[in-house]
C-alpha positions in Angstrom: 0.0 0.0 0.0 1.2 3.3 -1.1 1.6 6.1 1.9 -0.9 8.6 0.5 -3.3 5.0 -0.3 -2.7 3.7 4.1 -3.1 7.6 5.1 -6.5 7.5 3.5 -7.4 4.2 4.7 -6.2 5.4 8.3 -8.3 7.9 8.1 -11.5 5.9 6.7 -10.7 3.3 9.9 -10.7 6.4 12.5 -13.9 7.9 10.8 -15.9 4.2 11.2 -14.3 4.1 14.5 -15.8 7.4 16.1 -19.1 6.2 14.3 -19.1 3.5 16.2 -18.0 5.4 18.9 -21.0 7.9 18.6 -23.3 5.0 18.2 -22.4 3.5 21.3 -23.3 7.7 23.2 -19.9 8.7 23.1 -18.9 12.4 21.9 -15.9 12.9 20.0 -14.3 15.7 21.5 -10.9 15.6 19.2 -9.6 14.0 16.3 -5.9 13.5 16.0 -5.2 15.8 18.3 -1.2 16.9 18.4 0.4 17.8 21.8 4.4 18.0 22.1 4.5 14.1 23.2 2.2 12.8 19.9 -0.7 12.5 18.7 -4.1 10.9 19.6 -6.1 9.1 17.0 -9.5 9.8 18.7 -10.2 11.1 22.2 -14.4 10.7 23.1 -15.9 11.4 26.2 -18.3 8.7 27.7 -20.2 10.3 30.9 -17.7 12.3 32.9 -14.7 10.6 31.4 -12.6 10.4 28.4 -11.5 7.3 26.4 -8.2 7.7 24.7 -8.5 5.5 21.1 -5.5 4.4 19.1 -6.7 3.0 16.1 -5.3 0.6 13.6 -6.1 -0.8 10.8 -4.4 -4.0 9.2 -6.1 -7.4 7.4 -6.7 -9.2 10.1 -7.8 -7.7 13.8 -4.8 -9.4 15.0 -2.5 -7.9 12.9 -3.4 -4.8 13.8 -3.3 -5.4 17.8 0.6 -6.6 17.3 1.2 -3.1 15.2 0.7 -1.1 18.6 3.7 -0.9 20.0 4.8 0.1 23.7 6.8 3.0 22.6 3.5 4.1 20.9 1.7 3.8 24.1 3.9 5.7 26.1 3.9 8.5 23.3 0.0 8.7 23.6 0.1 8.4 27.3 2.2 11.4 27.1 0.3 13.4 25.2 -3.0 11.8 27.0 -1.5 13.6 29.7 -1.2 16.9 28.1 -4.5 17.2 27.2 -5.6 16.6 30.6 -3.8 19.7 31.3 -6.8 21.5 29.2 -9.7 19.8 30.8 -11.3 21.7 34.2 -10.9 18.1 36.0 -7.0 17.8 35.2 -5.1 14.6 35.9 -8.6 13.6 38.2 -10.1 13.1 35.0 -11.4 9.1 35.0 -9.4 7.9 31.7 -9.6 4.5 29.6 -7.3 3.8 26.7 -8.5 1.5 24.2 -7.4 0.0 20.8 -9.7 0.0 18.1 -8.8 -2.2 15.3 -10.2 -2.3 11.5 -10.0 -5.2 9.8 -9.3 -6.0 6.0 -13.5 -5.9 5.5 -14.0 -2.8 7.8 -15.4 -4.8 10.6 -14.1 -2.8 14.2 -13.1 -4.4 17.5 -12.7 -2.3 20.0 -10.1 -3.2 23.3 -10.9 -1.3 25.9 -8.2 -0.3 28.7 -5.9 -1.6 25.5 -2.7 -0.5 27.1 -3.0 -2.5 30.8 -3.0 -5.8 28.5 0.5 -5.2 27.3 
């Protein structure tokens, strides 16, 4: 896959992804949202908290899952962390990161608290 064919595709997979999101009575509050530590695919809020979403796409669900590195997390922890900094709660803010993977046929799976498996 080309890059300017996967960027596309990256960002067809993050728009299913906060419709399913939005389906489920989430808000999207930011898409790939830049802070000095990275960037954050998706960032909804679900009641009083927010849900961090990385989002991969790949052929196969698994495929995607083993893409997500730890140096990845620790990059959108980072910058999970500086957005926080923006919110009126702060750090207090209730938090969940999850993985949301797109599959070859556009089927989502969605791995919520995504970085305490690894």
């Amino acid at each position: 896959m080309s890059g300017i064919t996967s960027y596309h595709a990256g960002l067809s997979a993050e728009d299913a992804v906060a419709q399913d999101y939005q389906r489920r009575g989430c808000t999207v509050v930011s898409r790939r949202w830049r802070g000095k530590g990275g960037e954050i695919d998706l960032i909804v809020q679900s009641g009083d908290g927010l849900i961090f979403v990385e989002v991969k796409k790949s052929r196969s669900h698994g495929r995607a899952a083993q893409s997500l590195s730890r140096h990845q997390m620790d990059r959108i922890s980072m910058a999970a962390s500086e957005f926080l900094g923006t919110q009126p709660r702060g750090q207090l803010t209730d938090v969940r990161f999850d993985l949301a993977t797109v599959n070859g046929i556009g089927e989502i799976a969605i791995l919520e608290n995504a970085f305490q498996e690894f």
